[in-house]
C-alpha positions in Angstrom: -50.2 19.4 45.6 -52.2 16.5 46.8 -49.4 14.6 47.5 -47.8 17.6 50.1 -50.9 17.6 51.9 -50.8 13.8 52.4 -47.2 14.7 53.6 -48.4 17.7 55.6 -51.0 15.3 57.6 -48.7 12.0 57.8 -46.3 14.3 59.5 -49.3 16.1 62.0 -50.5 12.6 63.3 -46.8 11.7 63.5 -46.3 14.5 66.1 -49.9 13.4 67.7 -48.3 10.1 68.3 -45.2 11.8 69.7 -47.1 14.1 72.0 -49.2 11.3 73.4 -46.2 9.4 73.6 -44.3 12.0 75.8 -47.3 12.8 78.3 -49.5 9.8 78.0 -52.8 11.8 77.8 -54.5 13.9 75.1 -53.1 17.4 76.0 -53.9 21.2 74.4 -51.0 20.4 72.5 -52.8 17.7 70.6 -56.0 19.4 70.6 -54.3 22.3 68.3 -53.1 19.6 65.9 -56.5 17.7 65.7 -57.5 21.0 64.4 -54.8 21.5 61.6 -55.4 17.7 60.6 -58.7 18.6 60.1 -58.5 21.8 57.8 -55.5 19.5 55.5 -58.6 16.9 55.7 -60.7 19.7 54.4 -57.7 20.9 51.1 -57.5 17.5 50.5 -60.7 16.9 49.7 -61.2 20.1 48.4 -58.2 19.2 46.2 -59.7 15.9 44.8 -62.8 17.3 44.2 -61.0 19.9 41.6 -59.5 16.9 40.3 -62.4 14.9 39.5 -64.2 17.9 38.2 -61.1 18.9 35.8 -61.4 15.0 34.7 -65.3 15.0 34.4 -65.0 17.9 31.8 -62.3 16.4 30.0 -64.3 13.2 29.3 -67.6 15.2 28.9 -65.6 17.1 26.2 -64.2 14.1 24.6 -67.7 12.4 25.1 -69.1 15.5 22.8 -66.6 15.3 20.2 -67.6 11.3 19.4 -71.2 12.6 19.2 -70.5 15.7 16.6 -68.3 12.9 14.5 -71.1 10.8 14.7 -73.6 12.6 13.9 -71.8 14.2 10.9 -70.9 10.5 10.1 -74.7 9.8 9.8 -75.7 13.1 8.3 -73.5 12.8 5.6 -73.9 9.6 4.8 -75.3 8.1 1.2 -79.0 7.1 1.3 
């Protein structure tokens, strides 16, 4: 999904570029796509931030599964 938005807002400044092209000021035009490059700025980010949360649990889950073996490792263990 990340990598549509990416698409989504290579293609917006793309038509930025070809608007200013055209006219050679900033017109209402631009102004409307500024606004949708900003709310595929904010999925984006959104998006990454679900990401690196669905990758923090994983490791917090793996990091509590060495910590159970561990501990059962030193519990268990011969005095």
């Amino acid at each position: 999904m990340t990598q549509d938005l990416y698409k989504q807002k290579k293609s917006l400044e793309l038509n930025w570029e070809q608007e200013y092209n055209e006219n050679g000021k900033y017109t209402l035009n631009m102004i409307q796509i500024d606004h949708k490059i900003k709310e595929i700025i904010t999925q984006i980010k959104a998006e990454e931030a679900r990401i690196a949360d669905r990758e923090n649990k994983i490791l917090d889950s793996q990091d509590i599964t060495r910590r159970i073996k561990l501990w059962q490792q030193l519990r268990f263990k011969d005095p």
